[in-house]
DRENTORKOL-3810 file (N, C-alpha, C; in nm, 4 decimals):
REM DRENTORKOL-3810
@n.u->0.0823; n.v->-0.1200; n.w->0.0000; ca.u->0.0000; ca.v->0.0000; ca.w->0.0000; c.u->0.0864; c.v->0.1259; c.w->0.0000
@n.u->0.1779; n.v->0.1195; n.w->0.0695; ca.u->0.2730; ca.v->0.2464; ca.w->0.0828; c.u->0.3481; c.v->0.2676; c.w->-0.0383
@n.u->0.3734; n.v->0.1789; n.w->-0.1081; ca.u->0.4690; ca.v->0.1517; ca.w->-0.1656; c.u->0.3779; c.v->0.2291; c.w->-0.3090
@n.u->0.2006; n.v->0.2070; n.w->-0.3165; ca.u->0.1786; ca.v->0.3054; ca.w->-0.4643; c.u->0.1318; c.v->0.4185; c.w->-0.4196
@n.u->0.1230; n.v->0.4553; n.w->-0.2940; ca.u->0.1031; ca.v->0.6053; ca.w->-0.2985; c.u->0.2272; c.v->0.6288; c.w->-0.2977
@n.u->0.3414; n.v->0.6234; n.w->-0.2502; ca.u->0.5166; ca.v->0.6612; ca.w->-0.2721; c.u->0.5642; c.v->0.6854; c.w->-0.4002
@n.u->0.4786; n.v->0.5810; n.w->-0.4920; ca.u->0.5306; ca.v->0.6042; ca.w->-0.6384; c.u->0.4103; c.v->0.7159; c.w->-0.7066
@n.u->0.3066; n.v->0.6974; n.w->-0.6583; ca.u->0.1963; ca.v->0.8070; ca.w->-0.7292; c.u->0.2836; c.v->0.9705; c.w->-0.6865
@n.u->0.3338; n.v->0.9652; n.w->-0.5399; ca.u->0.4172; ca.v->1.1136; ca.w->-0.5198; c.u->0.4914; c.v->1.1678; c.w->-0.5847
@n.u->0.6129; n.v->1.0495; n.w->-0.6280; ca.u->0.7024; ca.v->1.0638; ca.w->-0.6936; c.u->0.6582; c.v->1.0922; c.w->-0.8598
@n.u->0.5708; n.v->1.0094; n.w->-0.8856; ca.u->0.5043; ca.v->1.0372; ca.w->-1.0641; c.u->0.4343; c.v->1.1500; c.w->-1.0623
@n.u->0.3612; n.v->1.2310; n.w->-0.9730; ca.u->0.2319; ca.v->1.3350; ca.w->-0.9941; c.u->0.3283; c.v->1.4493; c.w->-1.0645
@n.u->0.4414; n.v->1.4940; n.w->-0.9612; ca.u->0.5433; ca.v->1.6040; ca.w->-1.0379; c.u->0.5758; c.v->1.5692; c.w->-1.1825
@n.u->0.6225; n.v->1.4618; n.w->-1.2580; ca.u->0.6638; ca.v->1.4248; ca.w->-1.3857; c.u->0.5487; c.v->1.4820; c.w->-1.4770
@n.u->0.3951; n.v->1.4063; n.w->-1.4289; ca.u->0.3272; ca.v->1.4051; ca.w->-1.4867; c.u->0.2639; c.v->1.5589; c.w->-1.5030
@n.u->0.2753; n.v->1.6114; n.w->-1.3902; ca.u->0.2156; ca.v->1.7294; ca.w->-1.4013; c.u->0.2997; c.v->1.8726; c.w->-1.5088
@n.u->0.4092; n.v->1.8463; n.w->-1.5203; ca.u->0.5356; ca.v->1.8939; ca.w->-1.5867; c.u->0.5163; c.v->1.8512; c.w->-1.7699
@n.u->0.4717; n.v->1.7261; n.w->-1.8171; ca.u->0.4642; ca.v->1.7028; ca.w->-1.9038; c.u->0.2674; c.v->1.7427; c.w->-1.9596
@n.u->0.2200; n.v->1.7653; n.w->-1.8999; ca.u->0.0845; ca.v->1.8058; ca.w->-1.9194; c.u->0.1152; c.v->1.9717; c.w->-1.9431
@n.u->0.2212; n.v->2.0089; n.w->-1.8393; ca.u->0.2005; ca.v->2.1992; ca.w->-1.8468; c.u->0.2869; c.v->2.2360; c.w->-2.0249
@n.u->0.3496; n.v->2.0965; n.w->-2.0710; ca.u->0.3887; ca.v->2.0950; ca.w->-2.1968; c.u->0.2901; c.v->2.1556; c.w->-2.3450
@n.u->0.1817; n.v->2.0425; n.w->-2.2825; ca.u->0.0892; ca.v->2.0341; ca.w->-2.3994; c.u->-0.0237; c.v->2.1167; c.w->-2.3807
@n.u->-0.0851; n.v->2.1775; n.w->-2.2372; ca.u->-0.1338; ca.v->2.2915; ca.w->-2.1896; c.u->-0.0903; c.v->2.3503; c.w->-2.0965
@n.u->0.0008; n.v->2.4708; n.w->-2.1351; ca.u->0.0633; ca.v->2.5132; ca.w->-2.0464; c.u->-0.0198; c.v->2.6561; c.w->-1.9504
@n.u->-0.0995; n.v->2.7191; n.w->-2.0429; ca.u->-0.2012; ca.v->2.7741; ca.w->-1.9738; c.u->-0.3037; c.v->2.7379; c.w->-1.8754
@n.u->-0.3286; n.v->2.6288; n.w->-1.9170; ca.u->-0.4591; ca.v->2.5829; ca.w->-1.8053; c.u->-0.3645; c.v->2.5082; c.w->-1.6742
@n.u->-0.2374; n.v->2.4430; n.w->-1.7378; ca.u->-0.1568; ca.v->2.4346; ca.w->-1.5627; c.u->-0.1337; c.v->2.5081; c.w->-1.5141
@n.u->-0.0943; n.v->2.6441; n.w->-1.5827; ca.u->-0.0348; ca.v->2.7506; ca.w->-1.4777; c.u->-0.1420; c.v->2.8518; c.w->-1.4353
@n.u->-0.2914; n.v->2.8413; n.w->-1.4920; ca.u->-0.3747; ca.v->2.8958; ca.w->-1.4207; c.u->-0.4500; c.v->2.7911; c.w->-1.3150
@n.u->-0.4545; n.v->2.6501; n.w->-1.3186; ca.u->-0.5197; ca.v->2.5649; ca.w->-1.2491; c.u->-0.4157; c.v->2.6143; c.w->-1.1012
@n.u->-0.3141; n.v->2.5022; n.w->-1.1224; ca.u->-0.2082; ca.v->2.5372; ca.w->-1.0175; c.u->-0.1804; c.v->2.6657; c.w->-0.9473
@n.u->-0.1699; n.v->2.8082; n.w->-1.0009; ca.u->-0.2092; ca.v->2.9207; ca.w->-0.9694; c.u->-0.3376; c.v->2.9635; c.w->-0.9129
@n.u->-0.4868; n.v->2.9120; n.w->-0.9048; ca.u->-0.5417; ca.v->2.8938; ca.w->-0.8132; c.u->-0.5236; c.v->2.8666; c.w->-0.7022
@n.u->-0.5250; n.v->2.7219; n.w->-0.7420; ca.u->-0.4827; ca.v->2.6582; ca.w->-0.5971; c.u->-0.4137; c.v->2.7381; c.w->-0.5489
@n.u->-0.2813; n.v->2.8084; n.w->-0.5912; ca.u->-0.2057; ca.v->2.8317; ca.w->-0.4545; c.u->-0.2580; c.v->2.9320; c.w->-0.4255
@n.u->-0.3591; n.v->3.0432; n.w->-0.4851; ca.u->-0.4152; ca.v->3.1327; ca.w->-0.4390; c.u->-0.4852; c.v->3.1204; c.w->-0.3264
@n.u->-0.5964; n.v->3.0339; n.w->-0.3354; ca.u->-0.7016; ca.v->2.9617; ca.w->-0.2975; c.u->-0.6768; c.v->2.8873; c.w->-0.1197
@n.u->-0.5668; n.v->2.8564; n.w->-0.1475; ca.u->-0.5207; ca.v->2.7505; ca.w->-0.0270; c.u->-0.4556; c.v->2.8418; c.w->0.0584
@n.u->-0.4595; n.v->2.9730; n.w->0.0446; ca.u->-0.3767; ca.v->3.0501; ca.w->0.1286; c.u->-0.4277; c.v->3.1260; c.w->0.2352
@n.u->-0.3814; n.v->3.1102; n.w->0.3790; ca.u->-0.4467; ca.v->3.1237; ca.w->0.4955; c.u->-0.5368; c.v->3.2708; c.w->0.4767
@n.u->-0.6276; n.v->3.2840; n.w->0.5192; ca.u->-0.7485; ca.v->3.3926; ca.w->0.4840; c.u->-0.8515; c.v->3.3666; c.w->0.6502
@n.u->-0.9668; n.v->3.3734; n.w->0.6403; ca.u->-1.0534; ca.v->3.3415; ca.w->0.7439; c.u->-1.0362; c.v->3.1798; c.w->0.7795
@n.u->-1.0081; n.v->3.1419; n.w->0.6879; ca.u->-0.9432; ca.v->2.9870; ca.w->0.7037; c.u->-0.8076; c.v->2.9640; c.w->0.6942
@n.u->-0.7632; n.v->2.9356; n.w->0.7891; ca.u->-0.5920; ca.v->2.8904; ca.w->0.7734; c.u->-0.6156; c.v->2.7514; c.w->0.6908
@n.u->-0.4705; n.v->2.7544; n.w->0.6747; ca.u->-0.4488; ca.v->2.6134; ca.w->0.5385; c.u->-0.4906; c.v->2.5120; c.w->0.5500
@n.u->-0.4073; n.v->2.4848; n.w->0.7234; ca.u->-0.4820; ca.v->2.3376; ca.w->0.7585; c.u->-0.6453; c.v->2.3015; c.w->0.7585
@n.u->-0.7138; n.v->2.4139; n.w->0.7859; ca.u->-0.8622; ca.v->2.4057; ca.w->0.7794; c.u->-0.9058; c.v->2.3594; c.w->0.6213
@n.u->-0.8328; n.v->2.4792; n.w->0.5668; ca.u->-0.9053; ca.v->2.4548; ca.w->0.4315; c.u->-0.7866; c.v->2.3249; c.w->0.3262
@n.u->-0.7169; n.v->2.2811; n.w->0.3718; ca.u->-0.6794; ca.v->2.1452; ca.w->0.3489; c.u->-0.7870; c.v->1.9902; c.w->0.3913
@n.u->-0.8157; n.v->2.0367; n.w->0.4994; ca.u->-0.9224; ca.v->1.9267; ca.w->0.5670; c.u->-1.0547; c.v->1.9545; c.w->0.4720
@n.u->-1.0956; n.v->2.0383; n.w->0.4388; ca.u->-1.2149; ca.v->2.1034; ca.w->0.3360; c.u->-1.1985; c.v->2.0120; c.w->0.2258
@n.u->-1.0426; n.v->2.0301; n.w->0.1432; ca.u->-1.0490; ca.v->1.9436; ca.w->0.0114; c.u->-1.0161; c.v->1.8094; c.w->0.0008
@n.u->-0.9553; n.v->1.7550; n.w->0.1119; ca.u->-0.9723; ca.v->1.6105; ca.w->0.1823; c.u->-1.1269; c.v->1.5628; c.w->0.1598
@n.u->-1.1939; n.v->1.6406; n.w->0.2435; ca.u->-1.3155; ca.v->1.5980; ca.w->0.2293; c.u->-1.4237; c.v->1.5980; c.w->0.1316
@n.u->-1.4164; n.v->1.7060; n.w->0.0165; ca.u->-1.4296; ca.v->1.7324; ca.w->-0.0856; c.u->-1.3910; c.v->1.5928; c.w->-0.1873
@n.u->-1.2459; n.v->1.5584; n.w->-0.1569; ca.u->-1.1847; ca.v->1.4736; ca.w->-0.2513; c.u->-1.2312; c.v->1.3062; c.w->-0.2145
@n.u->-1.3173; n.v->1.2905; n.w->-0.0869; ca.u->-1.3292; ca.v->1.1833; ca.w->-0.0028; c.u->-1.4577; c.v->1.1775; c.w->-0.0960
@n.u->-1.5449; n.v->1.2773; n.w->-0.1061; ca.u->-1.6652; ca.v->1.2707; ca.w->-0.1474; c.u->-1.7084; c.v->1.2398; c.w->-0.3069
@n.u->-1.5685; n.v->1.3131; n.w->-0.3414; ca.u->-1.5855; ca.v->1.2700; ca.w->-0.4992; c.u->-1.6413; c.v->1.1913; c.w->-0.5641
@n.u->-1.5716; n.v->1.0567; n.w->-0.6008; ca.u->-1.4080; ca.v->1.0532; ca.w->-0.5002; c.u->-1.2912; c.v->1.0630; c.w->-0.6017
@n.u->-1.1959; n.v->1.1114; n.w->-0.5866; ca.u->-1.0962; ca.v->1.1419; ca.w->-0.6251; c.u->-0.9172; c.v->1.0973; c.w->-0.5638
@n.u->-0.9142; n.v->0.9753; n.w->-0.6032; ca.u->-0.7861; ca.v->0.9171; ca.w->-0.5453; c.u->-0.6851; c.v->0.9860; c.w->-0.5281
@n.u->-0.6051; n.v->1.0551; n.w->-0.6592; ca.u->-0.4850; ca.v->1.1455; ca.w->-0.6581; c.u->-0.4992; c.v->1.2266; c.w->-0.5413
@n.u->-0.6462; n.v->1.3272; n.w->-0.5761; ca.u->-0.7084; ca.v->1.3945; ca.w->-0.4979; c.u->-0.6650; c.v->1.3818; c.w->-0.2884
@n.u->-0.7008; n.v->1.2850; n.w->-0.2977; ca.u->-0.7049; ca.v->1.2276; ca.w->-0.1626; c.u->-0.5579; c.v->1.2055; c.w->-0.1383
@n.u->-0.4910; n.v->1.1206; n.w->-0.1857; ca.u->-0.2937; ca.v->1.1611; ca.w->-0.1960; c.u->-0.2600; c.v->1.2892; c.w->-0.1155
@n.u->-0.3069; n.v->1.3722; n.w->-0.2150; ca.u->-0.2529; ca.v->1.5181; ca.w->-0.2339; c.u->-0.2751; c.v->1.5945; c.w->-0.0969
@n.u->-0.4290; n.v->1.6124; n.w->-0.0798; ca.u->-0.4558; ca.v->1.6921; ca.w->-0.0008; c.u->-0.4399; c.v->1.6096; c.w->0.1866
@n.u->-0.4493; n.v->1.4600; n.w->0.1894; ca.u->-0.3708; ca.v->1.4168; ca.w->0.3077; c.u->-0.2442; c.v->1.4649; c.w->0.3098
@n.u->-0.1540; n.v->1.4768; n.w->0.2411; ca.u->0.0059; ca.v->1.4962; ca.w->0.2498; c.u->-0.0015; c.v->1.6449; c.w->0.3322
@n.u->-0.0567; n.v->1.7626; n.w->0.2092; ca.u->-0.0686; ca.v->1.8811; ca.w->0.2636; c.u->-0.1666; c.v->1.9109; c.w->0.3815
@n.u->-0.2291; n.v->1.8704; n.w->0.4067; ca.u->-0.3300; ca.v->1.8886; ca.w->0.5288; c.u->-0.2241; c.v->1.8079; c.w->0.6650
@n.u->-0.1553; n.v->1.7347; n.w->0.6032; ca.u->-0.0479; ca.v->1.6660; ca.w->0.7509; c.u->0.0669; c.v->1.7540; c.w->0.7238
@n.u->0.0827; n.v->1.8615; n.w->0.6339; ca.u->0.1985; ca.v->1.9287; ca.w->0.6697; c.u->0.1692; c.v->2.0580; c.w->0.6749
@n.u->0.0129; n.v->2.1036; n.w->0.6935; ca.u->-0.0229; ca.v->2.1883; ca.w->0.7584; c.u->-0.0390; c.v->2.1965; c.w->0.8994
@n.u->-0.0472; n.v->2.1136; n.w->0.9532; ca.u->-0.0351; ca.v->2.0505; ca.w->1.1108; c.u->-0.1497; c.v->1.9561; c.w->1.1087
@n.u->-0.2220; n.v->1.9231; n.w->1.0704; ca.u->-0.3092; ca.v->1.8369; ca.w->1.0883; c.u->-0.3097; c.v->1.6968; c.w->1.1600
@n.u->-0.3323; n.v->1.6208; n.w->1.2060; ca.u->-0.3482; ca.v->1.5106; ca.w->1.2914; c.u->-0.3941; c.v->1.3760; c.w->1.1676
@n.u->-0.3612; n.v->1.2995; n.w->1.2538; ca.u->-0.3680; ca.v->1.1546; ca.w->1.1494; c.u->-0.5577; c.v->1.1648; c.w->1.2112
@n.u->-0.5693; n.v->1.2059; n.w->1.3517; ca.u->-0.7257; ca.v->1.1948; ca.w->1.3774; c.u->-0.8191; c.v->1.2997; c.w->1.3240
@n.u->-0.7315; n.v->1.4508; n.w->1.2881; ca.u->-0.8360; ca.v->1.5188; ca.w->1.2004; c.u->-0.8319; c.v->1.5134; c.w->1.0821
@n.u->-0.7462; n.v->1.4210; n.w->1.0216; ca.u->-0.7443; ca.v->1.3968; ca.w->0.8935; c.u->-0.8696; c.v->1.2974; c.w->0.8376
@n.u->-0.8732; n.v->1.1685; n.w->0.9634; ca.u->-0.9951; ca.v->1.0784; ca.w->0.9324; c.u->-1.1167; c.v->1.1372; c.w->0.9441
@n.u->-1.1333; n.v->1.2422; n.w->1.0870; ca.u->-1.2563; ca.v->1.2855; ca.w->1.0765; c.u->-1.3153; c.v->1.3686; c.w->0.9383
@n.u->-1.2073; n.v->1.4434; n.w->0.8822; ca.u->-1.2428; ca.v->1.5345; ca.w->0.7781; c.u->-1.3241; c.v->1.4018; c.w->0.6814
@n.u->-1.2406; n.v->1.3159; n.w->0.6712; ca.u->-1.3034; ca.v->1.2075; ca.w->0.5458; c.u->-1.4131; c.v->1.1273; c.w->0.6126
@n.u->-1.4606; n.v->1.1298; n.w->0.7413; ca.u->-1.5792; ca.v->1.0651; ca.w->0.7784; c.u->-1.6872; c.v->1.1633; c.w->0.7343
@n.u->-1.6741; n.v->1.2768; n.w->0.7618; ca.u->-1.7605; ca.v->1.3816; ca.w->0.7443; c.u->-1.7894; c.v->1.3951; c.w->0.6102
@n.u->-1.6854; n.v->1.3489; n.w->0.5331; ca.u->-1.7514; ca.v->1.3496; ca.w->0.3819; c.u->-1.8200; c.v->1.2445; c.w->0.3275
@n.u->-1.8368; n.v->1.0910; n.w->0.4165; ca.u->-1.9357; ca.v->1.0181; ca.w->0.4212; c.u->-2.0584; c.v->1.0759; c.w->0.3849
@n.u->-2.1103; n.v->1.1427; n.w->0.5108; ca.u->-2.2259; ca.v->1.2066; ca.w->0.5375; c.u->-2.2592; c.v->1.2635; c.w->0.3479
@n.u->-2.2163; n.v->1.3336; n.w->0.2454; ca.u->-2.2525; ca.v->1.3807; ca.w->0.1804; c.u->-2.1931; c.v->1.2910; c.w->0.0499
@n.u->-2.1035; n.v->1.1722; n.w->0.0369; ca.u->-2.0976; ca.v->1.1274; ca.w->-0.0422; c.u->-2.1227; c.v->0.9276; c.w->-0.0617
@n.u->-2.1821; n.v->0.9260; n.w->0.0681; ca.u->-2.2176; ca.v->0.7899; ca.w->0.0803; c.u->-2.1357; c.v->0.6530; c.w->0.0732
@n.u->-2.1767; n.v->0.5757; n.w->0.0406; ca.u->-2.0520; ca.v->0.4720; ca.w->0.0113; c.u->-1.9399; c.v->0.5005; c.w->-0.0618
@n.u->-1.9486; n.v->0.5285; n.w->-0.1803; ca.u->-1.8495; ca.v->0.5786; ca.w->-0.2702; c.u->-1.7080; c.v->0.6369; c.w->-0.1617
@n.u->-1.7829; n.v->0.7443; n.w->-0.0778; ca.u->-1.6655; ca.v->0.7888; ca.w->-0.0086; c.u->-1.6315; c.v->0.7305; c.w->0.1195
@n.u->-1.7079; n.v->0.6042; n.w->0.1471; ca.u->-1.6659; ca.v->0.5467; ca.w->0.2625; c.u->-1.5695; c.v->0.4524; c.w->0.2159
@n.u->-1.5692; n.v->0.3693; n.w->0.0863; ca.u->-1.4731; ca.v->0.3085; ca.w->0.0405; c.u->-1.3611; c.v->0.3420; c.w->0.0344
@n.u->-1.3581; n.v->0.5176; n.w->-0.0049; ca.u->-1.2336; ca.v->0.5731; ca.w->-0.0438; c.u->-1.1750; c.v->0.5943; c.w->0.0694
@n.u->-1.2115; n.v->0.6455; n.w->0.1533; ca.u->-1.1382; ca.v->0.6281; ca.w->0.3633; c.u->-1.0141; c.v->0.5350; c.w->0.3417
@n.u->-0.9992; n.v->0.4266; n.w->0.2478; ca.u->-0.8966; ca.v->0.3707; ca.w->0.2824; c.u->-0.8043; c.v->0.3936; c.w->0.1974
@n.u->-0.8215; n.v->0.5155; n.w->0.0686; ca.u->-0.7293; ca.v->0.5777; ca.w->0.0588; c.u->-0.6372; c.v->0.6481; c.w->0.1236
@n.u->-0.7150; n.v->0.7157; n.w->0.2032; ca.u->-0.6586; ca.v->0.8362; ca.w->0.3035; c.u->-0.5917; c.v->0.7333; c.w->0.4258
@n.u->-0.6266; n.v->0.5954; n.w->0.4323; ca.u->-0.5430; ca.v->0.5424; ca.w->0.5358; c.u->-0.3680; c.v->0.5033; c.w->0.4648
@n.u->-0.4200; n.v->0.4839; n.w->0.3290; ca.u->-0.2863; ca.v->0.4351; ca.w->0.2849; c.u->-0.1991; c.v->0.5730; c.w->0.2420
@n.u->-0.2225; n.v->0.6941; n.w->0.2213; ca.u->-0.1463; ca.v->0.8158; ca.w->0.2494; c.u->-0.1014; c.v->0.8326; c.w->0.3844
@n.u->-0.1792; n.v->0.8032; n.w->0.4556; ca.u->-0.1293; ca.v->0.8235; ca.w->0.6238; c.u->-0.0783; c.v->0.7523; c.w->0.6566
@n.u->-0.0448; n.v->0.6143; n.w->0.5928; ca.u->0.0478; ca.v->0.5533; ca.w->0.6412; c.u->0.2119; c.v->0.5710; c.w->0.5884
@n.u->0.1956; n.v->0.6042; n.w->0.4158; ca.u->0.3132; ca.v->0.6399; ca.w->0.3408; c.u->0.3831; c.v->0.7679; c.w->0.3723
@n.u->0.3042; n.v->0.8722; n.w->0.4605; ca.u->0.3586; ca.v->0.9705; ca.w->0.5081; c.u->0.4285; c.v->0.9324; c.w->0.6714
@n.u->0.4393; n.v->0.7778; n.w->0.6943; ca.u->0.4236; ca.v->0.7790; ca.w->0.8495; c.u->0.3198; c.v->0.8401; c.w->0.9514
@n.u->0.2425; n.v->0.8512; n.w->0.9256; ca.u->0.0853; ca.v->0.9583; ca.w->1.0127; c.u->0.0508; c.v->0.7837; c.w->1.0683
@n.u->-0.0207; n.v->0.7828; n.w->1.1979; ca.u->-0.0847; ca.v->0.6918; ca.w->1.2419; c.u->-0.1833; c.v->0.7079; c.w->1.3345
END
């Protein structure tokens, strides 16, 4: 389990680099959001990291879920507010996102989080 979110980390940069190739506008305005977007305001990061966790729980969105566990645990986040964020997205995405929960366990484990 650790071992393909470790390699999805390591591939997302490649991949994302060879996409800003063939659209280089829509990466550097997508990505340029985000970092707009994610930047402490009435919500600090870690909050609004736990937001797209849960967002991405609900989807569901695997990469998604990668991504925003990593940054939401290096916003300070907790391996326990990390699960709650993705229980809470139960509530609005049903099974689909209760299955995916064990995405977010296998990021928390490849980051060491327990």
């Amino acid at each position: 389990m650790q071992k393909e979110v470790q390699t999805f980390f390591k591939d997302f940069m490649k991949a994302n680099q060879k996409i800003a190739r063939y659209i280089p506008e829509t990466a550097k305005f997508f990505l340029g959001l985000h970092e707009k977007t994610i930047q402490p305001g009435a919500l600090d990061k870690k909050q609004k990291e736990l937001i797209a966790l849960g967002i991405a729980v609900a989807k569901p969105c695997t990469p998604c879920i990668y991504l925003h566990t990593q940054q939401a645990a290096e916003a300070g986040a907790t391996a326990k507010e990390i699960m709650e964020a993705a229980g809470v997205a139960v509530v609005m995405g049903g099974g689909p996102a209760f299955t995916h929960i064990q995405e977010v366990l296998k990021a928390l484990e490849a980051l060491g989080l327990k």
